[in-house]
Each structure stands twice: as structure tokens, then as C-alpha cells.
N, C-alpha and C positions, 0 to 999 in steps of 0.2 A: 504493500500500500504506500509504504515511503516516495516509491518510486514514480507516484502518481503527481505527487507534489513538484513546486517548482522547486531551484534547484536545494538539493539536501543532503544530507551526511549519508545517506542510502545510496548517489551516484559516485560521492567518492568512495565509499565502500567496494563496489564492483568497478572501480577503477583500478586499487588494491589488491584486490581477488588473488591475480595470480601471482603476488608478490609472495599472499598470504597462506597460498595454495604449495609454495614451492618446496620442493623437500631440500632437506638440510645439504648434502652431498651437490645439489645445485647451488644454493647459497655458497657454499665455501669455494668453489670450483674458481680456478683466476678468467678473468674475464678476457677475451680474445680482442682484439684490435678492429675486425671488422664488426663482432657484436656490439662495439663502443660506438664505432661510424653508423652503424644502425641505429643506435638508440638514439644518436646528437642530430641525423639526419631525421628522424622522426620528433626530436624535440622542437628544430627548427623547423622543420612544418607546421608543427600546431602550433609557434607563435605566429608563424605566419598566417595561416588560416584564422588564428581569433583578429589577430590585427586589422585583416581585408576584412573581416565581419562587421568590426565595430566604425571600419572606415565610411565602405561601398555600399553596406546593407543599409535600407532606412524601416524605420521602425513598425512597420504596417508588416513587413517581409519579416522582420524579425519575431515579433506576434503571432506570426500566423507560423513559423519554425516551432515556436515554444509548444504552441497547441500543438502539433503533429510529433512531439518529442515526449510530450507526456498525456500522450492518447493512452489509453489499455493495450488498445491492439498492440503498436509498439511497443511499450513498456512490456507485454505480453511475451512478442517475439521476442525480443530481446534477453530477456530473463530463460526461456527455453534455447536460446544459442548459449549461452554462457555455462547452464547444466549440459547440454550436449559437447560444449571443451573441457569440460572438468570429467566428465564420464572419457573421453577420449585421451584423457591427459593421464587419467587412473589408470585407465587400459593398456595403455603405452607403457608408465614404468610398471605396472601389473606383471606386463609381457618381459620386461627389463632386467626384472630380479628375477624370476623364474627360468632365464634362459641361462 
């Protein structure tokens, strides 16, 4: 229901997910150089993406985003892709230790 609301401690939550999700043996692992350029290159996207939003978007456009972001339907989806990466994510190292 959190998730219905605007925004709340419930979208940062499943932001966190898979931080929170992660097993230990990933945590400690050194981090690779291209995993690094992946994360800075996704970090500088999404300043840049909120940037163009708050620049180019005007606020009729941005209202009617909000509505479509905290619909059920979405908020719905959404929440059943996230159980189906975690069920996928289980299964994976499920498959990982057993082999």
C-alpha cells in the first residue's frame, strides 16, 4: 500500500532490495573496474535524466507521470517483477552452491 502513495520510504526500500538481498560472499568480493564504469555510467545517467526532467518537462507532463507511476496497475507490475528477480536470483545461487 506504501507504494501507492507519493513519493515514500517504501520506493526507497525496493531501491535497496538488492543491496539488501545480497549474500555476504558478494559483499566482500573486490569490485572489478568495469563493474565501477557500470555503476558511475548508470549514476551519470540518472543525474542526467532527473536534470532534463526538472528542466524540459513542464508540470501538466509531470502530473500526469506521477498519476501513471502510482496507479495499482503499475505499482502492481512492478512489485511482481521484483518477486520474479528475487525468485531468479535464489534460483541462480540455489543452482551455485549445489553444483
Amino acid at each position: 500500500m506504501l507504494l501507492l502513495t507519493p513519493f515514500s520510504i517504501a520506493w526507497s526500500c525496493f531501491a535497496l532490495l538488492p543491496i539488501l538481498t545480497m549474500p555476504r560472499s558478494e559483499m566482500t568480493k573486490t569490485l572489478q573496474g568495469r563493474d565501477l564504469c557500470g555503476m558511475a555510467a548508470g549514476l551519470a545517467l540518472l543525474v542526467i535524466v532527473v536534470i532534463c526532467c526538472n528542466s524540459f518537462i513542464s508540470n501538466p507532463v509531470s502530473a500526469a507521470a506521477q498519476k501513471i507511476v502510482h496507479h495499482p496497475a503499475f505499482v502492481g507490475a512492478f512489485w511482481a517483477v521484483m518477486l520474479w528477480a528475487l525468485y531468479r536470483l535464489y534460483r541462480r545461487q540455489k543452482a551455485d552452491v549445489t553444483v
